[in-house]
C-alpha positions, 0 to 999 in steps of 0.5 A: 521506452520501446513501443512495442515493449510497452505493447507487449507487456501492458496486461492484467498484473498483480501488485505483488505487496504479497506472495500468494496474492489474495486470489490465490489464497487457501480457498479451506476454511480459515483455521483462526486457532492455527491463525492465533499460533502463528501470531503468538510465533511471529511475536516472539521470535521478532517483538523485542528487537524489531517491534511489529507494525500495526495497521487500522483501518478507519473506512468511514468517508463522507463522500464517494470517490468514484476513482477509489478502490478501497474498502470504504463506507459513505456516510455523514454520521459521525455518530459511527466514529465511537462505536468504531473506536471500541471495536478497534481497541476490543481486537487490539486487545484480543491480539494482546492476549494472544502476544502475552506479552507486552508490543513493541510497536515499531510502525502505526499507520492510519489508512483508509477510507478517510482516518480524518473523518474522525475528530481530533479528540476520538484519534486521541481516544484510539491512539491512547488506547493502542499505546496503553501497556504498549512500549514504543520503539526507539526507531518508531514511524507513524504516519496518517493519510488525510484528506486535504480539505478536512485535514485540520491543524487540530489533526496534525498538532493531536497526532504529532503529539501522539508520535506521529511525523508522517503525513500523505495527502490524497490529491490526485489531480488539481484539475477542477473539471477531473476533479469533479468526474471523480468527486475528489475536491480540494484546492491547490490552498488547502493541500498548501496550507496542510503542508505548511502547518505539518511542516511547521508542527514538525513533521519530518514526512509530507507525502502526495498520492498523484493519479495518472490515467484519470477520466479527463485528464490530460498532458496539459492538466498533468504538467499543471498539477505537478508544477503545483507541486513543486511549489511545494515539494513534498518529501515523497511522492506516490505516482500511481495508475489508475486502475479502471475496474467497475466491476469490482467497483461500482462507483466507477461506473459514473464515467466510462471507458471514453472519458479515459486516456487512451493506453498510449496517451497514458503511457504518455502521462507516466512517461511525462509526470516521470521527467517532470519529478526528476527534473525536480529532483525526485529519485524514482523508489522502487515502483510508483515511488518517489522521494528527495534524496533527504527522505527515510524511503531513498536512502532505504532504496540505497542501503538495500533496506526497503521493504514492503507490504500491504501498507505499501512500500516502508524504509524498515522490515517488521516480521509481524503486520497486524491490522487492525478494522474492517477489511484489515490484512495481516501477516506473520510472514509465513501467514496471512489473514483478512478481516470481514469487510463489513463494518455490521460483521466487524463490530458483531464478530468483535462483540461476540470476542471473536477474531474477525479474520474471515479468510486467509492463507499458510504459506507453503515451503514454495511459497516462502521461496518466491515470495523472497524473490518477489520481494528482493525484486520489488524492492531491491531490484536483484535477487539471488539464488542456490538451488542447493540451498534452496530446491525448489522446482516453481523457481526453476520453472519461474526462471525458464519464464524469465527468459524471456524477459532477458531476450527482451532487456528488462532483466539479466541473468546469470546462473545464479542472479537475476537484475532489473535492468533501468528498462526493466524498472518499468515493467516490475509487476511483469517480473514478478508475474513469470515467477508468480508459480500459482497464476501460472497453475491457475491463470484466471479466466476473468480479469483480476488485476488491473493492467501493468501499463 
């Protein structure tokens, strides 16, 4: 990989799992009758054929993960978990009223947060509670994130009994002395024998989220992290840098900008865990994916039908994403809505049978046309085009952008399509961004994404 592209392109960078992304949604205040239309459309025009995706948002963990950028509570009550459970189930069932008519859940996911905070018995609890009066899809995908040293086989037979066949296990770095400075622990024997018993429950999808870039990390703690891995080979893996942003999140703050790798010692543990995973035989998917060619997200990748969204990158497209939590996002496709972040606001708004979105946006005319692209590059590496068809100015003016990208060698164009080239599969967020109309109508004077590199 040239240094001097590496260079170039290392800046701040959405991650593109929307268009608009969140800093550039409507800053009006959030219409939620107009919110509820766009529901009750999106469910209609796609619930019988496709099903819709459903995402909860359990936060509760009992320890800080300083490295974690997600929204989370800390605590060691598990007195939280029932009250919780009833708010989830109270806005499933305000979303079914606006449905009218029965779900056809294609996708469930756990995420968090830690959903394995939660005892076996109150998963049962919710889960049973969302599938009631519910029908699932003959294509149906459920997938959970546990923590490795709280993950029980109580878990993992309770979910596998409700449908469930996916599981991703947070480990980001078996080192002890990192794994310390960010307070994530668990040992090489219990991410072991989680994987061992889902596999022998019958889960057909064992996931690992790696971390390169963390504080103490090196080459040497890296190769012996991956090589732990290939004794146990997950089906995917999710190879994600670490975005270093204290001011967002405080927990951060316990370690410092001298406790990191430097860029190009980074970009030198991205360089090194990818030959490793491919010298296992893991197929680079999309962007900080990986998977076996045995896996749903390769052979999605190869047929041209992954997708993705806030849950990340998935091997089958829904129209409707509702989520369901505090902090939950949601998308109808030509709408977006944000649930308060507070868990004390969540139960009151629910209590008061209110919808707990607090912001959100509409998708313009425009918007709809680059969110395609961005999407089709994410995802597929390619994207085409008719400005007949399609007028619009922002795509004109994105693809002007883009040459220069093209003079560079991450992309080719032709008058009607552009392709990521195999350098350019390293720099996607960088793609996106020259097509990303509003940063460039409002480019921020503070740092807002993490950096590409």
């Amino acid at each position: 990989m040239p240094k001097h592209l590496i260079n170039k392109y290392n800046v701040a960078a959405p991650r593109y799992t929307s268009y608009p992304t969140v800093p550039y949604w409507s800053k009006e205040p959030f219409d939620q009758k107009q919110w509820a239309g766009a529901v009750k459309g999106a469910f209609d025009a796609t619930n019988g054929e496709d099903g819709i995706s459903l995402y909860l948002h359990l936060p509760f963990c009992e320890s800080l993960c300083t490295y974690c950028g997600c929204n989370t509570r800390i605590t060691r009550n598990h007195g939280v978990e029932e009250p919780y459970i009833k708010a989830l189930l109270k806005e499933w069932d305000i979303y079914r009223q606006i449905f009218g008519g029965k779900p056809v859940l294609r996708e469930i996911h756990l995420g968090g947060g830690t959903p394995t905070f939660f005892s076996p018995e109150n998963l049962k609890l919710l889960i049973n509670g969302i599938l009631k009066d519910s029908v699932v899809h003959p294509q149906a995908d459920f997938g959970f994130e546990g923590h490795p040293a709280n993950t029980t086989f109580e878990h993992l037979k309770t979910l596998y009994d409700l449908g469930f066949r996916r599981v991703s296990l947070g480990i980001q770095d078996f080192d002890p002395r990192v794994q310390f400075i960010i307070n994530r622990i668990q040992t090489f024997e219990q991410v072991r024998d989680v994987t061992e018993q889902a596999r022998q429950i019958g889960y057909t999808s064992v996931n690992y989220d790696l971390i390169y870039g963390l504080p103490l990390q090196t080459q040497e703690s890296l190769v012996d992290t991956i090589e732990k891995v290939s004794l146990l080979m997950p089906d995917r893996i999710a190879f994600y840098s670490y975005a270093h942003v204290p001011w967002v999140k405080p927990g951060q703050r316990r370690f410092t900008e001298q406790h990191l790798p430097s860029p190009e010692e980074k970009r030198a543990l991205y360089a090194l865990g990818h030959r490793m995973l491919a010298a296992l035989g893991y197929h680079d998917i999309g962007m900080d994916h990986f998977a076996l060619p045995t896996d749903s997200l390769y052979k999605a990748e190869r047929s041209k039908h992954l997708h993705r969204n806030f849950m990340g990158y998935t091997h089958q497209y829904t129209r409707l994403m509702v989520g369901l939590g505090v902090s939950s996002i949601s998308d109808t496709w030509d709408a977006y809505a944000q649930n308060v972040k507070k868990v004390e606001d969540y139960i009151a708004m629910i209590g008061n049978n209110e919808l707990p979105v607090v912001k959100g946006h509409f998708l313009t005319e425009e918007d709809m046309v680059i969110r395609k692209h961005i999407l089709d590059i994410m995802c597929k590496g390619e994207t085409y085009w008719n400005f007949h068809e399609e007028p619009c100015y922002a795509l004109f003016e994105g693809l002007e952008r883009m040459q220069e990208l093209a003079d560079d060698g991450l992309v080719q164009l032709s008058s009607y399509s552009l392709t990521v080239t195999p350098i350019g599969k390293r720099f996607l967020r960088n793609i996106c961004m020259a097509l990303d109309a509003r940063l460039w109508a409002d480019q921020p004077t503070t740092q807002l994404f993490s950096m590409a590199g």
